[in-house]
N, C-alpha and C positions, 0 to 999 in steps of 0.2 A: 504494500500500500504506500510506502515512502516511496518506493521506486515510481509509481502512480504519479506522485505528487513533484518529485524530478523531475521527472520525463514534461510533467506539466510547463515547469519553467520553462523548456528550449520552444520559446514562440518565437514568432515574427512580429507579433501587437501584445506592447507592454496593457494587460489586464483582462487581457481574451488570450486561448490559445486557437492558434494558427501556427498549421505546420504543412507544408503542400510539397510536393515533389520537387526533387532535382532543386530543394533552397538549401541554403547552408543549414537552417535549420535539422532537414534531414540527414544532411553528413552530421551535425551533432547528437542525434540519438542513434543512427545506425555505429557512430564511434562508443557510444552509453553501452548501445547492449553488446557489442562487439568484447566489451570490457566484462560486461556481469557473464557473459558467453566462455569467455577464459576461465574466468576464477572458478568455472564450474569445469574445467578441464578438456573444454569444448575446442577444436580447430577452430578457426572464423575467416570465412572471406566476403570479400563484398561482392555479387555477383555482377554481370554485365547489364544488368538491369538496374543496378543498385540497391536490391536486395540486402540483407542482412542476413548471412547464413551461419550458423555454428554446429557443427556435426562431433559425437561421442560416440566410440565406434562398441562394437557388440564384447560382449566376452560370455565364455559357458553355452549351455546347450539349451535345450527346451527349461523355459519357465514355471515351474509351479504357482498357484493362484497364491503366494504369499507372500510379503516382504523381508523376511527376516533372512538373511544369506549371509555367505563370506566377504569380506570385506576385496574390495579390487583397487589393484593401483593404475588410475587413467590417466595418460600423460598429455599432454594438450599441447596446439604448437597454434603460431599465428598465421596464417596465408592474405598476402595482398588481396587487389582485385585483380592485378595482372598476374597475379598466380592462380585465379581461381576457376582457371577454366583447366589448366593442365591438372590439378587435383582433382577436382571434380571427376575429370576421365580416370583417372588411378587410384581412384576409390574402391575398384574392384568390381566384383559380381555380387557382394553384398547386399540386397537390398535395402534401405533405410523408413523406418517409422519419422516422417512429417508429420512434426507439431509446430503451430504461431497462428500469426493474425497482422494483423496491419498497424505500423507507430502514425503513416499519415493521418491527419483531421482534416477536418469542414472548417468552416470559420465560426470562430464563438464557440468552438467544442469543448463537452464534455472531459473528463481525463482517461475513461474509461473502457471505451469504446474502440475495439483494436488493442489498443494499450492492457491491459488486464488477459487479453487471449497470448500475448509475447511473452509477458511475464509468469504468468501460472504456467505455460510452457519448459521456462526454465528452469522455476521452482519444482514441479515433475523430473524434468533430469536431475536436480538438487534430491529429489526423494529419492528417485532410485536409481541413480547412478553415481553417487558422490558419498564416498564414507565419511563418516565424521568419528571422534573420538565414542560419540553414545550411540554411534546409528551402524548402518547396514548398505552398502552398496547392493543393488540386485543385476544378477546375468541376465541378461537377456538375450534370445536366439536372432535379435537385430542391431545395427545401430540407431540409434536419435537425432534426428536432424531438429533445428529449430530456426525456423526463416522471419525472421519481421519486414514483410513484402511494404513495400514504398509508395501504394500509388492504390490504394483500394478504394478511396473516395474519390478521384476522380474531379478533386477542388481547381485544382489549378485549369489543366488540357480541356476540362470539360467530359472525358473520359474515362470511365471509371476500371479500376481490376490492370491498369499498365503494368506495373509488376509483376501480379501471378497470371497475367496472358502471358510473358514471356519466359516466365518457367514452363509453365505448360505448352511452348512453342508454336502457340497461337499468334504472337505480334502478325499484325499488321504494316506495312512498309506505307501503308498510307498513312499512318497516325502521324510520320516525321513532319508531315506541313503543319498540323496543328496545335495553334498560338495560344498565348496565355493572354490577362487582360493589359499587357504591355505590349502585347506584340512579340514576344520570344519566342520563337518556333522550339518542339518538343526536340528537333535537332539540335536547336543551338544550345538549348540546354544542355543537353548529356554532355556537347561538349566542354560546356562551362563548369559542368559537376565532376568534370574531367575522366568522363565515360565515353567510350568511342562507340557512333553509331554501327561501325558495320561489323562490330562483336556483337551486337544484340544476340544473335544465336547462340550464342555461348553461356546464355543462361537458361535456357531449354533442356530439361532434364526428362529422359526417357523415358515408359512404361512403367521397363524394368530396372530402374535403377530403384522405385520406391515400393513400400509395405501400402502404404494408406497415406491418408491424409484425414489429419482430427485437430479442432478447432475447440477453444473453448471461445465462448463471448458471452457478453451482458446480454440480455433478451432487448430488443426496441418497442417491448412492450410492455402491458401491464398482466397477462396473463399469467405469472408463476406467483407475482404480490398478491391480485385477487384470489388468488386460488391457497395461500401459505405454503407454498412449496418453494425451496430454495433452488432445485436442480430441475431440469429436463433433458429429454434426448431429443433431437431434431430431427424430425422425419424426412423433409426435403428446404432447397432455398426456392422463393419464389422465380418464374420466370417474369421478364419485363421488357415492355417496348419502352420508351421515350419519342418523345414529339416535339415538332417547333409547330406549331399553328400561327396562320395569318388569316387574318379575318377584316376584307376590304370591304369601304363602302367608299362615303364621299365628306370631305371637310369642306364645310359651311359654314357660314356666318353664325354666331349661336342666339343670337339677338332676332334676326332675317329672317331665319328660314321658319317658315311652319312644322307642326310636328307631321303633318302627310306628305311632306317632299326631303322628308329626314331618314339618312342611310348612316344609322348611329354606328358602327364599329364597335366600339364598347359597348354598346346596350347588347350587341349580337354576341360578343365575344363574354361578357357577363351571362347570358344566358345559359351559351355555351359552358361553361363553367360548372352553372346551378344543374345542368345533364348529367355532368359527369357525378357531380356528387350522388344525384338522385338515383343513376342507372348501377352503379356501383356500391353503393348502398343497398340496395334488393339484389346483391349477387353473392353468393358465399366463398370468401377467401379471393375476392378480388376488389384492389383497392386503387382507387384514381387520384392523382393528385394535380391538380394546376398550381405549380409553384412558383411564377416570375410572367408577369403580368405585364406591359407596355402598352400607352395610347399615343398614337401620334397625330397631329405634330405639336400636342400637348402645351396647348395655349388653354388659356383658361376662358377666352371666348369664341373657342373653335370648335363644332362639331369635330370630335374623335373620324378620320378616313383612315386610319389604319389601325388597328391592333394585334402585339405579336405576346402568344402566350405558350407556354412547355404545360406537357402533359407526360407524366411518369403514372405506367400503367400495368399493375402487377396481377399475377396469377399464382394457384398454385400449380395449373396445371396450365401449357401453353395452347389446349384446344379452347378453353374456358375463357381464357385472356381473350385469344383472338376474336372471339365469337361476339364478347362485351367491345371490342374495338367496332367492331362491324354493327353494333346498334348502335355506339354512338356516332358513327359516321352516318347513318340515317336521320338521325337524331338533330345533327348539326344541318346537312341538306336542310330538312323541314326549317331550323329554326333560321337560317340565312336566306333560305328561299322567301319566307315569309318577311324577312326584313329589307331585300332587296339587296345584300349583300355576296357577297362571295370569299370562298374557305378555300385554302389550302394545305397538307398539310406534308411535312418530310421527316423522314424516321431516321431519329439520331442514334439508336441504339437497340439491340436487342438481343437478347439472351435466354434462354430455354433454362425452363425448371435444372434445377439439377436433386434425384433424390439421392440422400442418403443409403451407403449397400444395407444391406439387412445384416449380415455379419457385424459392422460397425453400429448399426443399431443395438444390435447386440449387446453387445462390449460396453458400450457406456450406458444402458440399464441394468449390469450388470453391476457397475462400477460404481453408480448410484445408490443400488439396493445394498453395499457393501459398504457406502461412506453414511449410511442412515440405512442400519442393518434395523430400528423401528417399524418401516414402513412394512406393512402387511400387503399391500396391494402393489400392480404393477406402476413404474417410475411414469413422473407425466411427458408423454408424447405430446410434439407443437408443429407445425409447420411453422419457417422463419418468413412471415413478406419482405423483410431485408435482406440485401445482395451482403455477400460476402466473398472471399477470395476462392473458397470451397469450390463457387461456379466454373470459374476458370481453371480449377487443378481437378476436376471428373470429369474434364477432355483427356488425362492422363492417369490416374488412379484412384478408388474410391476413397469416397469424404465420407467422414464424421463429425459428428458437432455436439457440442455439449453448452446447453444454455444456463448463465446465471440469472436469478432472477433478480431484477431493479426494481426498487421501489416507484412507484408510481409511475412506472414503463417512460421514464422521460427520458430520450436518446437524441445526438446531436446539439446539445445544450450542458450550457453549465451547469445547472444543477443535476445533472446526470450523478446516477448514482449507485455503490454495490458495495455492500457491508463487509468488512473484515472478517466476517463467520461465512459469509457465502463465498469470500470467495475460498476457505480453507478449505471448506466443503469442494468448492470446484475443483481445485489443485488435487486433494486426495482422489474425488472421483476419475478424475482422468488418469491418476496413477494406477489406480486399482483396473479401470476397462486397458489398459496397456495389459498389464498383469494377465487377465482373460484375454487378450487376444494373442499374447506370447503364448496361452495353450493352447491354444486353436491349432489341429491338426494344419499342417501345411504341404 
């Protein structure tokens, strides 16, 4: 939780944090946990993405479901970023258990959020892989990877997952035009964070180089508070489009014009709006957001002729999503037809459900019913409608997630929040579903 409150300090805005891609801020916590990375007896390289990786390699054979073992001597070295591709290959036939979450923020963030999945990561290798004078290192029949992925909100580019798309060997080569609100292109970046664009593939990790991939994070919602439960398993991440909407009419006099020769923009693009809310509301597990609203040419005695507004449009399932996209695009016809307006609309993003394997579902209701061996009944199952980095590494092996629960589900804000008892809980549960899935036949 101190580490929490650290990490908090490295902003960009003295009294909010802000922490966004390829800024110096990020070289100062990718150097933070590159450090707590070590002291845990971890290798660490920055990858070609700018990733944050620390790897603690396997020792002993199959796992029993216990902690208590012989103690192991793990020896830990430092690797560059320009070392990190030739390692990475001479890592062997080993496959590695990925654990982490994301150190970037939104702006005015929470500390919690990303941050809390890096750490109870490490804190895990701290449980079972690190002796102490009163404790137990555990064998495991893999090694540990732990990544703090650089770009999973998507604050600065506009693009969300830049980091774990390029682990999972998804980049795009079109992304490099894409500017920041200065005008710095994502190329000129890397170069500036003193990363070389045409390594990007060097941080794309194979199939078979990994076990899994398992997440822990704060829930962004309020369903484990209302419910008294500290823990869940995650069933699947939502899938999601995004949109830019434009919504033309005509700017007029506001004084002049009558309200029957009035082709209001805003009053269309407001409407529009109140659809989304309304159609997605009567839908189950799909959720609409109009987040960034513009009237132009935003005189105060001008009929509104243009408005441009984003639409973030989630599902759990991507027939479900689409199907809600396809009434509101009727939706929007009826409501600009009738106002004498015209819509357009261009898709900035989109991403398919990703679920959860059933094995890894497994494992961390296991791990749950182990960290709060009370509960008599089975651990609470959630679907997440927030993206996570999960989406982008089950293009390459299966995810797991393990949700903490926040008080009053308040995420992306400072008041964001996760108890010091939840998150211990969190930390042991994921050591314990590690524990179960080290005995899983393989």
């Amino acid at each position: 939780m101190a580490r929490c409150d650290e990490l908090a300090r490295v902003t960009a805005t003295p009294g909010r944090i802000e922490r966004v891609y390829l800024s110096p801020e990020h070289a100062r916590v990718n150097r933070l946990a590159a450090e707590w990375m070590r002291e845990l007896g971890m290798r660490t390289w920055q990858d070609a993405a700018g990733n944050q990786v620390g790897r603690i390699e396997t020792v002993g054979g199959r796992q029993p479901r216990s902690m208590s073992r012989t103690p192991q001597n793990i020896a830990g070295s430092v690797r560059s970023s320009r070392e990190s591709a030739e390692f990475v290959s001479a890592l062997g036939d080993v496959p590695a258990l990925l654990l982490g979450s994301h150190l970037d923020t939104v702006i005015d963030a929470g500390r919690f959020d990303g941050i809390a999945g890096v750490l109870i990561a490490l804190e895990v290798v701290r449980l079972l892989r690190v002796p102490t004078e009163g404790g137990w290192a555990v064998p495991l029949p893999f090694p540990i990877e732990v990544v703090a992925f650089s770009d999973e909100e998507g604050t600065r580019f506009g693009k969300a997952l830049l980091g774990s798309s390029a682990v999972a060997g998804s980049w795009n080569d079109a992304w490099w035009t894409l500017t920041d609100a200065e005008g710095v292109s994502l190329r000129q970046a890397f170069l500036e964070f003193g990363l070389d664009p045409a390594r990007i593939g060097e941080a794309a990790r194979r199939p078979d180089e990994l076990v899994a991939y398992l997440e822990a994070h704060i829930e962004q919602g309020p369903a484990l508070d209302r419910a008294g439960e500290p823990l869940a398993v995650v069933s699947s991440i939502a899938s999601a489009r995004r949109f830019q909407l434009v919504v033309e009419g005509e700017a007029r006099h506001a004084g002049g014009t009558p309200y029957d020769m009035r082709h209001d923009a805003l009053l269309g693009a407001s409407e529009a709006a109140l659809a989304v809310e309304r159609v997605c509301a009567a839908e189950h597990h799909i959720i609409g957001t109009v987040g960034r609203f513009e009237a132009f040419p935003g005189a105060v005695n001008v009929i509104p002729g243009e408005v441009r507004f984003s639409l973030d449009l989630r599902g759990e399932f991507d027939g479900e999503r689409d199907r809600v996209w396809d009434v509101l695009s009727r939706d929007l016809d009826e409501i600009m037809g009738g106002r004498g307006l015209r819509w357009s609309a261009r898709e900035v993003h989109s991403a398919p459900a990703v679920f959860c394997a059933p094995l890894l579902q497994d494992v961390v209701a296991a791990g749950i019913r182990a960290t709060l061996p009370v509960r008599s009944d089975a651990a609470p199952v959630l679907f997440s409608p927030a993206g996570h980095d999960g989406m982008a590494l089950g293009a390459i092996t299966d995810v797991g997630m393990l949700f903490l629960r926040n008080p009053d589900g308040i995420s992306h804000h400072p008041d964001e929040f996760v108890s010091a008892g939840d998150v211990a809980h969190g930390i042991r549960a994921l050591a314990e579903s590690i524990l179960h899935l080290a005995a899983e036949p393989r």
